[in-house]
FIVEXDO-168212 format. One record per residue: residue in one letter; x, y, z of N, C-alpha, C, O, CB in turn. Coordinates in steps of 0.2 Angstrom, whole numbers, plus 5000, padded with zeros to 4 digits. Glycine has a CB too. Layout:
N
AXYZXYZXYZXYZXYZ/...
This chain:
512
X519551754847519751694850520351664847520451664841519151644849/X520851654852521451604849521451564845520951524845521751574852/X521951554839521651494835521751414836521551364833521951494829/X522151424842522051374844521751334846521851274845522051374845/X521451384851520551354855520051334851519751284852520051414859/X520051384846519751354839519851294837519451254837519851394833/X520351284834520451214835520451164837520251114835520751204834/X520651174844520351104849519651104848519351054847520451124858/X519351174849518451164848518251134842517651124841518051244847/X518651124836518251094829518651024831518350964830518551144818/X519151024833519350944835518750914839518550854837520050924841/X518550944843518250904849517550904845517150854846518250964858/X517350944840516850944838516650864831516150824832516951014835/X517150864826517350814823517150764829516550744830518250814820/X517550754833517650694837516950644839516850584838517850724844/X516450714844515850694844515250684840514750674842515850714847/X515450704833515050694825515250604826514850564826515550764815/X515850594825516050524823515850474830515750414830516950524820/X515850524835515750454841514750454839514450404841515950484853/X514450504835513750504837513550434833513250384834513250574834/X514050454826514050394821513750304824513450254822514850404819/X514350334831514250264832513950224836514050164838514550244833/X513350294839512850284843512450224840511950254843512650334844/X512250184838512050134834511850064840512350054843512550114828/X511050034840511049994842511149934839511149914833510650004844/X511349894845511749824840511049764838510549754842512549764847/X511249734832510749714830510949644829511049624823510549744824/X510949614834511549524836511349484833511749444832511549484844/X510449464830510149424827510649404820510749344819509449464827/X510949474816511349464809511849494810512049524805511149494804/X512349494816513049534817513449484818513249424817513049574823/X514249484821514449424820514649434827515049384829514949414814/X514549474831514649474839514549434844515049424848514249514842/X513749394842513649344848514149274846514249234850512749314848/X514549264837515149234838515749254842516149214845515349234833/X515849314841516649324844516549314855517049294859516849444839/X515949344857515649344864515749284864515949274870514849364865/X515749214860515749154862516649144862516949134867515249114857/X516749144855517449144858517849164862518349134862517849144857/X517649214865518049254873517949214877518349204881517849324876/X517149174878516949144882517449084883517749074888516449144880/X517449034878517748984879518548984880518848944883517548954874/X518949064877519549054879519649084885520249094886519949064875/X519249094888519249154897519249084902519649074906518149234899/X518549034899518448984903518848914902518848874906517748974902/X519048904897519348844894520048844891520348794888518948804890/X520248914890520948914887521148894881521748884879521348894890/X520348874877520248884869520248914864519748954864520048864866/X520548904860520348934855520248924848520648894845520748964855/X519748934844519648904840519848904835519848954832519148904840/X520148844831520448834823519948804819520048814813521148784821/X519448754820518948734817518148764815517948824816519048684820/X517948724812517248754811516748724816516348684814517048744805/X516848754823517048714828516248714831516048664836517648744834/X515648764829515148764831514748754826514348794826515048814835/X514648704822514448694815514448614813514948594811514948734811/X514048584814513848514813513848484807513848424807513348504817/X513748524800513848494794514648484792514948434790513448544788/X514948554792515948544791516348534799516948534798516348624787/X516148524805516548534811517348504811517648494816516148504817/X517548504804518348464806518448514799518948494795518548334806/X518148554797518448634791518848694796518648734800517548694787/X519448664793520248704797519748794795519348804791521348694790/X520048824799519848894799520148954804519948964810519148894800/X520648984801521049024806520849074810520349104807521549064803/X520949074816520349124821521149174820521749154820519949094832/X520949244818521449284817521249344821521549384821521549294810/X520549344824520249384829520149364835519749394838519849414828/X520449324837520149274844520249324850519849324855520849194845/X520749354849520949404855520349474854520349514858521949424855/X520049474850519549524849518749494854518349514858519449534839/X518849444852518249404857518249394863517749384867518049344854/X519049394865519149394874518949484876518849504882520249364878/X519049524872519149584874518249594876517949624881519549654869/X517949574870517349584870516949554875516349574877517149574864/X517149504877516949454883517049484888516549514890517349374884/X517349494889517349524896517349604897517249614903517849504899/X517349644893516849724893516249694892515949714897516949794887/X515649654890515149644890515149624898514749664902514849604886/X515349574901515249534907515049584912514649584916515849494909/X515749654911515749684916515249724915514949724921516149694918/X515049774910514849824908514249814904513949864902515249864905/X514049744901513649754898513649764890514149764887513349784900/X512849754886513349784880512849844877512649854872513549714873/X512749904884512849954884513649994885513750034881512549964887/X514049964890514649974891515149924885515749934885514649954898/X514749884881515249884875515049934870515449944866515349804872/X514649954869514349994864514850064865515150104861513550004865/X514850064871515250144874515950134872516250174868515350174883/X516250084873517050044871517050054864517350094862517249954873/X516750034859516650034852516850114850517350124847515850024851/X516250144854516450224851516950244851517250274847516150274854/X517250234859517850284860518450224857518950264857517850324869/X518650184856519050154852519050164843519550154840518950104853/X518450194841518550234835518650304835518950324830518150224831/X518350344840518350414841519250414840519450454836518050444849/X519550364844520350364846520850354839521450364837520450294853/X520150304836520850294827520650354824520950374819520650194819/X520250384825520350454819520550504824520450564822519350484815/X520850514829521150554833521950544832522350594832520850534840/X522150484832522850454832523150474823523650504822522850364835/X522550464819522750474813522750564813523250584810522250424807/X522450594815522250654814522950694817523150754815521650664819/X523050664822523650704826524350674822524850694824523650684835/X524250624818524950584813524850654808525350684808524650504808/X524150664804524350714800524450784802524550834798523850704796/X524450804809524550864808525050854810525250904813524250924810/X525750794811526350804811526750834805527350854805526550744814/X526250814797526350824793526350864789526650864784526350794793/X525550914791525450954790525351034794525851074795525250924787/X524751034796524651074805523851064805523551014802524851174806/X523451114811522851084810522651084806522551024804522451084811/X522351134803521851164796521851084792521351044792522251254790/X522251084789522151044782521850984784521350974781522851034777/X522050934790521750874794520850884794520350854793522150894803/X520950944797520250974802519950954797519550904797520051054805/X519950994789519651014783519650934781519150904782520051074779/X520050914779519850834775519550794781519050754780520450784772/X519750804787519250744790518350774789517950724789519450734800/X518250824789517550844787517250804780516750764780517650924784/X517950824776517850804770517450724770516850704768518550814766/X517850684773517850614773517350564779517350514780518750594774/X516750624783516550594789516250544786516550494787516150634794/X515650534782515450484780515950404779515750354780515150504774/X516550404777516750374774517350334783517650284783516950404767/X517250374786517650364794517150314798517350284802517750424798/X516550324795515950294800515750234797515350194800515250334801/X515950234790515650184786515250124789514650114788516150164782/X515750074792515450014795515350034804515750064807516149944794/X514850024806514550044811514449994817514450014823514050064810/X514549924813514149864818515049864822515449894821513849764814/X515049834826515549834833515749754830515349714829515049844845/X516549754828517049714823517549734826517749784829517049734815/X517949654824518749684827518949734826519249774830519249654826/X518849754817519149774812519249854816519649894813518649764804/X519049864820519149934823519849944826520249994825518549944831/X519949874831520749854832521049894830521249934834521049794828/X521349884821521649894817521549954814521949974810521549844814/X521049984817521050074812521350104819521750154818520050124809/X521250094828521650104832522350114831522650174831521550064837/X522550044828523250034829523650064824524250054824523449964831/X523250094817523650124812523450194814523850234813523450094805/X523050204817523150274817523850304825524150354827522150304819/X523750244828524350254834525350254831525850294832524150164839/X525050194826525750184821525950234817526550224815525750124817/X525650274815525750334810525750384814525950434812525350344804/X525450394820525850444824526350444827526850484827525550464830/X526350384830527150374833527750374826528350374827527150294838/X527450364822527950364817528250454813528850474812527550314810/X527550464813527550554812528250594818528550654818526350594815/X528250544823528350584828529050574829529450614832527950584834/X529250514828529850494827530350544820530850574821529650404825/X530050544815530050594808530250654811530750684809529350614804/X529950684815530050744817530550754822530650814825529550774819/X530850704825531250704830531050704838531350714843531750754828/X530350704837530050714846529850664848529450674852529450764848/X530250574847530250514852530750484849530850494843529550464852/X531150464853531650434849531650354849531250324852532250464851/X532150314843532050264838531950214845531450174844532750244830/X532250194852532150154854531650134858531450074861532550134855/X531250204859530450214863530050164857529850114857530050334863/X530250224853529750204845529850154845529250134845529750224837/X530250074845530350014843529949964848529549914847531049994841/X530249994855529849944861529049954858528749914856529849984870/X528850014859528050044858527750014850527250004848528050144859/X528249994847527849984841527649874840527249844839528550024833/X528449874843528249794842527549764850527049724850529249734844/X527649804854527249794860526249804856525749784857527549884867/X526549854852525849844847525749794843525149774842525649904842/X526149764840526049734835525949644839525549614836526749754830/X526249634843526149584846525349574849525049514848526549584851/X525049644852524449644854524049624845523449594845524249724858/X524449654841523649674835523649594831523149554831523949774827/X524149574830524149494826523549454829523249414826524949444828/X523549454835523149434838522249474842521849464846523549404841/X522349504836521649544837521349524832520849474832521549624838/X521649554827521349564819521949564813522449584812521049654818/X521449524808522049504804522249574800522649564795521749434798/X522049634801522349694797522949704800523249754798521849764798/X523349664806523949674808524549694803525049724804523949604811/X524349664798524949654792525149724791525749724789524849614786/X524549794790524749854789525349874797525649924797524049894787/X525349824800525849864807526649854802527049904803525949824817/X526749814799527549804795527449824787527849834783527749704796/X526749834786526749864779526949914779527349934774526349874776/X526749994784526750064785527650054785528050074781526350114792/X527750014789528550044792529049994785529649994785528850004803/X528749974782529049954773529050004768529550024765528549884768/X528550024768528450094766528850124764529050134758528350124767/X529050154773529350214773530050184771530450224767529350244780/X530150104773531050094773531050114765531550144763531349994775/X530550104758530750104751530850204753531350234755530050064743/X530250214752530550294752531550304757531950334753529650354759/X531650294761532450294761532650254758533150274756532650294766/X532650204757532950174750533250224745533850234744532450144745/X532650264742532650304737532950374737533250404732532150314735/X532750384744533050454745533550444748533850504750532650504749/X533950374749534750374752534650424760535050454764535450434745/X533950394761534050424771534350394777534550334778533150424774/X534450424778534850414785534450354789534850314792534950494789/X534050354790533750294793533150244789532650224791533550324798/X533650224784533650164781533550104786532950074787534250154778/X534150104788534350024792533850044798533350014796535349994795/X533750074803533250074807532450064805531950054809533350144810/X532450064800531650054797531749984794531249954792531350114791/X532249954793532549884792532349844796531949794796533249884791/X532849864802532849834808532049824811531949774814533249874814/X531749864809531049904812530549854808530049824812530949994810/X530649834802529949794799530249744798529849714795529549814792/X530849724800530949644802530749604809530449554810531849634802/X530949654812530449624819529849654819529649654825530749624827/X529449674817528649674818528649614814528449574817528049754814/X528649584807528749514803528849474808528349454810529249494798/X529449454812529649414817529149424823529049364823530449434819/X528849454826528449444833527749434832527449414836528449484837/X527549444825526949434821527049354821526449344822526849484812/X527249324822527449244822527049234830526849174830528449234823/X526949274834526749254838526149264840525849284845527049264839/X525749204834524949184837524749134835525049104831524249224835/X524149094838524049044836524148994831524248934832523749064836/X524149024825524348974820524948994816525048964810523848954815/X525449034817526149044817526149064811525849114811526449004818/X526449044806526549054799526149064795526149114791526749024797/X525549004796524949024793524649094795524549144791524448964794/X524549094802524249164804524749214801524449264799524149194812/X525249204801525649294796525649284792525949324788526349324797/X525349224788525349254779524349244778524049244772526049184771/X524049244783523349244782522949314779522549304775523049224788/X523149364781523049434778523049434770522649444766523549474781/X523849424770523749394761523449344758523649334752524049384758/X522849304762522649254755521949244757521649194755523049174753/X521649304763521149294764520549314759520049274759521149314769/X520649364756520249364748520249314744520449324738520449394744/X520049264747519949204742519349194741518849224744520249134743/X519249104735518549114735518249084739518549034742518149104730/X517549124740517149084744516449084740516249134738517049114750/X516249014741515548984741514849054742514349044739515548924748/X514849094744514549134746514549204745515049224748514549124750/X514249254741514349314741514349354746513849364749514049344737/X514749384749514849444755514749484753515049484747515449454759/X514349544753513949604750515149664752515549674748512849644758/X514949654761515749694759516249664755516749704755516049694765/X516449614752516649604751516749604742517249574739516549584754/X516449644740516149664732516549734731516649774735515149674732/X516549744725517049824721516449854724515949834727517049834710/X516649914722516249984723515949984716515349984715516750074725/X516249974711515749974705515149914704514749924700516049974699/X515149864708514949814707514049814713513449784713515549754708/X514349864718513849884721513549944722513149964727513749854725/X513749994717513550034714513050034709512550084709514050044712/X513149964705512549954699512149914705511549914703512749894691/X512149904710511449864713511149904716510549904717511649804717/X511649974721511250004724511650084721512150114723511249984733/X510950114716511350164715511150224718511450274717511350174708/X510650234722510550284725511050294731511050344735509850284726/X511450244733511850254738512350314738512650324733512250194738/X512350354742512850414741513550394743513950404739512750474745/X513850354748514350334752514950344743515450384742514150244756/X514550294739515050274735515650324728516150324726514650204733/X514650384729514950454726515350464730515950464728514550504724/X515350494737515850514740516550494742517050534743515750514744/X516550414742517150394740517450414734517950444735517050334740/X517350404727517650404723517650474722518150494718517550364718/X517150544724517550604723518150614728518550654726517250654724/X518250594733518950584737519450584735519950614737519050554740/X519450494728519850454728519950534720520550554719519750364728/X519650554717519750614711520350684715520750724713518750664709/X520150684720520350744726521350724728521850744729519650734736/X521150674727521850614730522550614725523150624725521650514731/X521950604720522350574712522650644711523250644710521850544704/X522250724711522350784706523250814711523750824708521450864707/X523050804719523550814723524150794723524650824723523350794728/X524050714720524750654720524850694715525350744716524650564719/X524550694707524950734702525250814703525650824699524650734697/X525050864707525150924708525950904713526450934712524350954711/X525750854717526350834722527050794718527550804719526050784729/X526750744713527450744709527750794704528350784702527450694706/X527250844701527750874696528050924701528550954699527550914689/X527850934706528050994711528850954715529350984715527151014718/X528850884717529250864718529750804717530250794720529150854721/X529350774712529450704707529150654713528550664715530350674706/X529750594714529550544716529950514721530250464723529450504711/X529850594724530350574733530150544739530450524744530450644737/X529450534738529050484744528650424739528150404738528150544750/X529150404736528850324730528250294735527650294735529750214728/X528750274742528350214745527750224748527350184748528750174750/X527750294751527050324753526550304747526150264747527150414754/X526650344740526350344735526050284735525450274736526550364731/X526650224732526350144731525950114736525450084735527050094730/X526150154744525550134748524750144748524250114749525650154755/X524850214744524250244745524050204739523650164739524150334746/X524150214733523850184728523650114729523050104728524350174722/X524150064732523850004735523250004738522649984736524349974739/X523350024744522750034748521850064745521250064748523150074754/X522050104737521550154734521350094731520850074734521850214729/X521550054725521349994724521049924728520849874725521749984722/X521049934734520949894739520349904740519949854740521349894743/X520149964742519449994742519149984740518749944741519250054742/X519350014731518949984725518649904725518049884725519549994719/X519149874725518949804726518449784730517949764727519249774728/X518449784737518449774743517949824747518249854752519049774746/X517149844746517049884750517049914756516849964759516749894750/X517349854759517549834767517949874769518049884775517749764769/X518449904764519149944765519050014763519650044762519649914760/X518550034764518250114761518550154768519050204769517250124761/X518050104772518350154780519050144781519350204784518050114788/X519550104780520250074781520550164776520750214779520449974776/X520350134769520650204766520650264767520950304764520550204762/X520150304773519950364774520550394780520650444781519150364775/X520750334784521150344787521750344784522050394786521150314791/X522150314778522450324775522550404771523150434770522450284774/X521850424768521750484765521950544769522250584767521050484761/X521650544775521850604779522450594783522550624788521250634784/X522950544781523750554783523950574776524250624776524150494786/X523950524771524450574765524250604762524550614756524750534761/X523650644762523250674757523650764761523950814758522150654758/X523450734767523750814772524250824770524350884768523750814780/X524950764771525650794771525650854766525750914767526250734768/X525450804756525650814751525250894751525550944747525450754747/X524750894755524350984753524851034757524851094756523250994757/X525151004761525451064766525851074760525951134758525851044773/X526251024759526851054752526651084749526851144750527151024748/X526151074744525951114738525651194741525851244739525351064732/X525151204746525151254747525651314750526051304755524751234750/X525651354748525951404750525951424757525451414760525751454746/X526551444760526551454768525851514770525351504774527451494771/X525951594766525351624765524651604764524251654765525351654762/X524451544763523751504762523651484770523151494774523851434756/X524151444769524251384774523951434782523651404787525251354773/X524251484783524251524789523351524789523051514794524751594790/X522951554783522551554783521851514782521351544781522751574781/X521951454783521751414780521351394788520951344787522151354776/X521251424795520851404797520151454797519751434801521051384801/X520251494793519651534791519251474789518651464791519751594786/X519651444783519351414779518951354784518351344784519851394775/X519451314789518951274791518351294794517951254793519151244796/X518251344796517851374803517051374799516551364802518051474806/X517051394791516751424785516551354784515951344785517251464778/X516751304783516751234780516251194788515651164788517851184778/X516551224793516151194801515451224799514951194799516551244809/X515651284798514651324798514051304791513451304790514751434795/X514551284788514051244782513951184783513351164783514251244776/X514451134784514151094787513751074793513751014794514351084788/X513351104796513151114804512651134800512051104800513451174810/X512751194796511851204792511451154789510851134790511851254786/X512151124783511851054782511351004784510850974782512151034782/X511751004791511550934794510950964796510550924794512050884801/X510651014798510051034800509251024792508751004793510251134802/X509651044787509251034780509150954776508650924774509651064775/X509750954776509850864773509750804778510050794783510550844770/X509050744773509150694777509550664776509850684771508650664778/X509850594778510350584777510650534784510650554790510650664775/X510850484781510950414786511450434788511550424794511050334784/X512050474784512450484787512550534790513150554792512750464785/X512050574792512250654798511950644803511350624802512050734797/X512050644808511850604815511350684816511550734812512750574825/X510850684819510350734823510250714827509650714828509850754821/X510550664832510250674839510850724845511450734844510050594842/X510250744850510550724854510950724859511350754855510550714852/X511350714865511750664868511250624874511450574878512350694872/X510750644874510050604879510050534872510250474873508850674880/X509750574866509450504860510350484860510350424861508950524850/X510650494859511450454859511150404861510650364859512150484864/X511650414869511450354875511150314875511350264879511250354879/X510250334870509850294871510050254865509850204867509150314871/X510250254861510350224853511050184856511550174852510450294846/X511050174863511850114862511550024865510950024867512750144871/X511749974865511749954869511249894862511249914856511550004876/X510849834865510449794862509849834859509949894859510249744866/X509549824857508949814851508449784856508349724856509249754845/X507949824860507349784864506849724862506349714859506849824865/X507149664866506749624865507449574859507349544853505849674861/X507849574860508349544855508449494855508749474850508849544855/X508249454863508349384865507849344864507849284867508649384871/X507449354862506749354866506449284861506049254864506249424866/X506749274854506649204850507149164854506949114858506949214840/X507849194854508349124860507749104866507549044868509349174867/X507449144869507349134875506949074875506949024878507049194878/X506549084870505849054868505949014866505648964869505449074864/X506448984860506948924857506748864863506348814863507948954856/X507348894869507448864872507048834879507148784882507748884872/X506548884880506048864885505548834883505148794886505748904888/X505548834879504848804873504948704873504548664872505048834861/X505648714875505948624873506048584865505948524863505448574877/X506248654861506248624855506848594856507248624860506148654850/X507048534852507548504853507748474844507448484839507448444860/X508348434845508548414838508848464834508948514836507948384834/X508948444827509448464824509248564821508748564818509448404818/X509548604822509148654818509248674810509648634808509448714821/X509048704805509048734800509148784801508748814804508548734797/X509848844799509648904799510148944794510648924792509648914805/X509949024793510249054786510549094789510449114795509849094780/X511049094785511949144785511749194790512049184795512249194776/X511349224790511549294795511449284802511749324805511149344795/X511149224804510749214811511449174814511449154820509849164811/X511749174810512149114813512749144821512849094825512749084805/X512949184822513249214828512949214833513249184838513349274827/X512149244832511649254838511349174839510949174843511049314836/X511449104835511349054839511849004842511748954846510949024835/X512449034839513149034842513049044850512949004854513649074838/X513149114849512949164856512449124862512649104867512349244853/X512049114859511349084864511349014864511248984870510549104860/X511448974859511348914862511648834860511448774860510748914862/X512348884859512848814857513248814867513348864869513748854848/X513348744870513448704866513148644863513348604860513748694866/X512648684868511948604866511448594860511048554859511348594873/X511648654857511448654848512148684844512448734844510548704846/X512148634839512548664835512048694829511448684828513248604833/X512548754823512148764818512348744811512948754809512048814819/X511948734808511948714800512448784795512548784790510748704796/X512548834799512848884796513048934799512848934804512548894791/X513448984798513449054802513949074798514349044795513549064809/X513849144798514149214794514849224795515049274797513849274796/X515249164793516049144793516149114785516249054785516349074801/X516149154778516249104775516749064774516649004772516149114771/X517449084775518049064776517848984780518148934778518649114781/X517448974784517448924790517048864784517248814786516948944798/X516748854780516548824774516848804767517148844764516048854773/X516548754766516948754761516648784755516048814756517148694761/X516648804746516548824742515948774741515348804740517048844737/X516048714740515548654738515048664743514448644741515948584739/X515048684749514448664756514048734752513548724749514748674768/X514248794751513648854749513348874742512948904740513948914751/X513948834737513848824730513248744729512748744726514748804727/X513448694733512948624730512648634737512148624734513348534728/X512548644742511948624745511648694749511148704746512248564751/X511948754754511748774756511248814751510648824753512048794758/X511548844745510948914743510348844737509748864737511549024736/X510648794733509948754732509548734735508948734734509948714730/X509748704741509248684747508748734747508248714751509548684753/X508648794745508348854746507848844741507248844741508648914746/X508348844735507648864730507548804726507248824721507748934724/X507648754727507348674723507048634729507348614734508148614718/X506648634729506048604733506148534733506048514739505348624730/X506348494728506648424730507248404733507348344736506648404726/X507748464733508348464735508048474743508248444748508848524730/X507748514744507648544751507548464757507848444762506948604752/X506848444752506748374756507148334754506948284758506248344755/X507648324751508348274751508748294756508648254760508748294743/X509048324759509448384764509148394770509548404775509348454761/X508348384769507848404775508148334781508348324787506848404773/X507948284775507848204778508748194779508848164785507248134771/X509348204775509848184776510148224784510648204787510148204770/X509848264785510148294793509648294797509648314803510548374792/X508948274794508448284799508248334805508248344811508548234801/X508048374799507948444805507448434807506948404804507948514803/X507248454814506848474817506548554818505948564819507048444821/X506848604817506848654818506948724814507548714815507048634823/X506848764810507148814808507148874810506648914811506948804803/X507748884811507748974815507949024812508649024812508149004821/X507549064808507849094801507749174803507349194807507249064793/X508249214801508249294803507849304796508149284791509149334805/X507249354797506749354792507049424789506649424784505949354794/X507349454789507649494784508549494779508949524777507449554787/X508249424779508849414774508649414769508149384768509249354774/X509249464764508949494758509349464751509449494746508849584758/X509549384755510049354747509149334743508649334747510749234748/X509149334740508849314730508249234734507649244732509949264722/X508549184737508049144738508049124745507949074747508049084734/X508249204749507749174756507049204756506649154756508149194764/X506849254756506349264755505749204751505449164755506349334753/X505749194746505349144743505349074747504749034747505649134738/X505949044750506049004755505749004761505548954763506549004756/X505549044764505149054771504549064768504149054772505349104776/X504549094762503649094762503449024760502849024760503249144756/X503748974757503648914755503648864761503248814761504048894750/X504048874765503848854773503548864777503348824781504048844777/X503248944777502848944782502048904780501648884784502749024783/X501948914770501448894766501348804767500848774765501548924758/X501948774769501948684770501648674776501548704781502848654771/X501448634774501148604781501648544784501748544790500248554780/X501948514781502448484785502848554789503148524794503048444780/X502948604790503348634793502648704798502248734795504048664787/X502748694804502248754808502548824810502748804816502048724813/X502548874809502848914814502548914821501948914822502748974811/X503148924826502948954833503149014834503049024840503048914837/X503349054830503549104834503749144829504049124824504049094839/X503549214830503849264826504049314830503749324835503549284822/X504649384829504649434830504849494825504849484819505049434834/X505049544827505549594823506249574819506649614817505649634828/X506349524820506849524820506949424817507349414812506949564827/X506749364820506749294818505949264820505449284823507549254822/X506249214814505649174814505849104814506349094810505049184808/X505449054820505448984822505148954819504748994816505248964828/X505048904818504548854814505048764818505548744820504648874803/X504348734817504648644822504248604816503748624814504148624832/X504548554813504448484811503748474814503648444820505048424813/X503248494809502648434812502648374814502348334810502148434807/X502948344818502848264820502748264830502848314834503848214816/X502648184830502448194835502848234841502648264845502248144836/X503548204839504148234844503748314846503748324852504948254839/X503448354840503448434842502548434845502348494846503748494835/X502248374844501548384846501448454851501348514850501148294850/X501748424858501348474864501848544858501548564853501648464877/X502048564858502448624858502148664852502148724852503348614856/X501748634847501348674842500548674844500148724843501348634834/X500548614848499848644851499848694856499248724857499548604854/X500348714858500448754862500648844860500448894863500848734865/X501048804853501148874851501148884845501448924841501848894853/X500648844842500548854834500348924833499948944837500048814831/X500648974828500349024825499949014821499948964818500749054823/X499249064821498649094816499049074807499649074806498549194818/X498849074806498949054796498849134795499349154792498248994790/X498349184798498149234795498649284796498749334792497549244798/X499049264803499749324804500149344798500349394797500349314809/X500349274793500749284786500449324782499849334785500949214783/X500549354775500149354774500749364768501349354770499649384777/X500649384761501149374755500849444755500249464757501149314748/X501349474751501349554747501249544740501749514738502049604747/X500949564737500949534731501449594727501349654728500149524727/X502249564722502849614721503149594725503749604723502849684721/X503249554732503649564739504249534735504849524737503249524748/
């Protein structure tokens, strides 16, 4: 067989490993989807867009940059038309396409083999985050930007294709996802590596990351939105799990493999970069300083694992093509073909969240909602509960989604949209001091609590068992997924007689 065809066949193979990845049904109850479905909504229908904490009745005047606003019109309207089976399918093949575009960057810089072989290497870490997020945007548009950049390098587009096509992205991406800022960081990069190497197209990469800065100006909140990327790591009131080092949740979940695989990569990266500077010195600084930046970033930031794996199979590839020998190099798709058959065996032996076995019948079936997803909204709302809600950090999208704007909510899974003081002094005590709660209860007067029952912070669990166990509070409803509870008072009389739950359905685990 040509090696070619071979190659298309392990491309096309890779391809459909990482689309299975994202065969994943959406789980809207704890995602931030039924947020962003809302803001498409309102700016499709009313030509808003939101800067405040605008669906949120404790801070509603807490400034808050929507730096994905345009991610939520896209999402709005592929659901409208398609559903969100037909967004589930958009999901895939918008990431299938960023590890395609980065793929075809690195064999600009190297050929296939070496690409083929580390994207193997790194599949876990390509799939990492699964739920359907702007953040996908942004691995699209870097893996588009470093092809067209690879290709520009090589002389097969030339600089004023590449400049229309690059700011035409960059205008779209500012306003998808705040990862925009890597569209003028790659092309900074490169401008220090000519700096240093006295290249010939310096001032074109000048010209080039001055106006991606200059049309990045153009979104919503202007300045603030182009320097929001850099200061959105700030603090917040709230622990974000992505948002935590690799060592920090490493010690909490050590049986996780992801994070071994990560840092034998980042070992694989480091042995390369040193083999690639004594072999060359320090002829691509600005590549290096990127990749190092962005290696630290990971570290930090588990949220940035998937971000860096796309970086790792563009400069990881260049730098192996150099150090390998041309006689290796010819040979090296044996090597993939060997690396394809063991892997394949693998996935047949090892269990393992991250090797897909299905399928393309269980694919299809694994897109799309979660059965039965709506079905607490539905009830919420038919039931006629009314008045103020209670409810915890994760649920907050899907009551966004369902039934703002004639209920607003006590919270949702934006910590930026809060302040440090609202999740430090009231939100997470209200939970576990039992006087605080009835202080809080009666200050906003809830009526209602719609709590997503597998939230796994430290005092929700103990919290819903202490409400379901109160008699001031009744449950009416439970599923897979959330649990209702209404203010014993007369307001909710018919509605608990109607729908009061058994005491016997709860029940405590003793250890739970």
């Amino acid at each position: 067989m040509n090696k070619r065809v071979i190659a298309f066949v392990l491309i096309g193979t890779i391809a459909l490993i990482i689309g299975s990845f994202y065969c994943q049904k959406i789980v809207l109850p704890n995602a931030d989807l039924g947020r962003h479905l809302k803001n498409g909504e309102l700016f499709s229908e009313f030509g808003r867009i939101i800067s405040t904490n605008f669906y949120s009745y404790t801070e509603p005047e807490f400034d808050t940059p929507n730096h994905h606003w345009g991610s939520g019109v896209v999402f709005y309207h592929i659901e409208r038309l398609f559903g969100f089976k037909g967004l589930s399918i958009f999901f895939i093949f918008i990431n299938v396409l960023a590890w395609l575009f980065c793929f075809l960057a690195a064999k600009e810089k190297s050929n296939y083999w070496i690409p083929l072989i580390l994207s193997v290497t790194v599949l876990p870490l390509l799939s990492y985050r699964i739920e359907i997020r702007p953040e996908s945007f942004s691995y699209f548009f870097i893996g588009l930007n470093l092809w067209l950049l690879a290709l520009f390098q090589n002389g097969k587009i030339s600089f004023s294709k590449l400049i229309v096509i690059l700011l035409i992205n960059q205008l779209i991406w500012v306003n998808l996802h705040v990862l925009f800022a890597f569209g003028f960081l790659i092309t900074g990069f490169l401008l220090v590596n000519e700096f240093f190497n006295k290249g010939e197209n310096f001032k074109k990469y000048l010209y080039l990351t001055i106006s991606q800065i200059i049309i990045s100006l153009i979104n919503p909140s202007f300045v603030n939105g182009l320097i929001e990327p850099f200061i959105i790591f700030k603090e917040y009131g709230y622990m974000v799990a992505e948002n935590q080092s690799v060592f920090f949740m490493q010690d909490r979940y050590p049986k996780e493999p992801i994070y071994v695989i990560f840092e034998i990569c980042i070992a694989i990266s480091v042995l390369i970069s040193l083999f690639h500077i004594k072999k060359l010195g320090f002829k691509d600084i600005g590549s290096k300083i990127a990749f190092l930046v962005i290696s630290l970033l990971a570290f930090k930031t588990i949220r940035s694992i998937q971000l860096w794996s796309y970086f790792f199979l563009f400069f990881v590839s260049g730098q192996l093509y150099i150090l390998i020998t041309p006689k290796h190099t010819k040979k090296m798709w044996i090597a993939a073909v060997i690396i394809f058959i063991a892997i394949g065996i693998s996935y047949k032996m090892i269990d393992s969240p991250y090797i897909p076995k299905r399928n393309l019948k269980e694919s299809m079936a694994s897109i799309g909602l979660y059965k039965n997803t709506h079905e607490s909204a539905k009830f919420f709302k038919n039931s006629g509960i009314s008045g103020r809600i209670f409810n915890n950090y994760d649920i907050g999208g899907y009551l966004i989604y369902h039934l703002f704007p004639k209920n607003k909510v006590f919270v949702d899974n934006r910590p930026e949209a809060y302040s440090v003081d609202f999740f430090k002094d009231i939100y997470e005590p209200m939970q576990s001091d039992e006087s605080f709660w009835d202080s809080i209860s009666t200050q906003y007067n809830f009526n209602s609590i719609f709590f997503y029952r597998h939230d796994n912070t430290e005092h929700a669990q103990p919290f819903l068992i202490r409400r379901i166990q109160d008699p001031e509070w009744i449950p009416v409803f439970v599923d897979g997924f959330n649990i209702i509870l209404v203010k014993n008072n007369d307001q909710n009389k018919r509605i608990i007689e109607k729908y009061a739950l058994p005491e016997e359905m709860f029940k405590v685990v003793p250890g739970s």
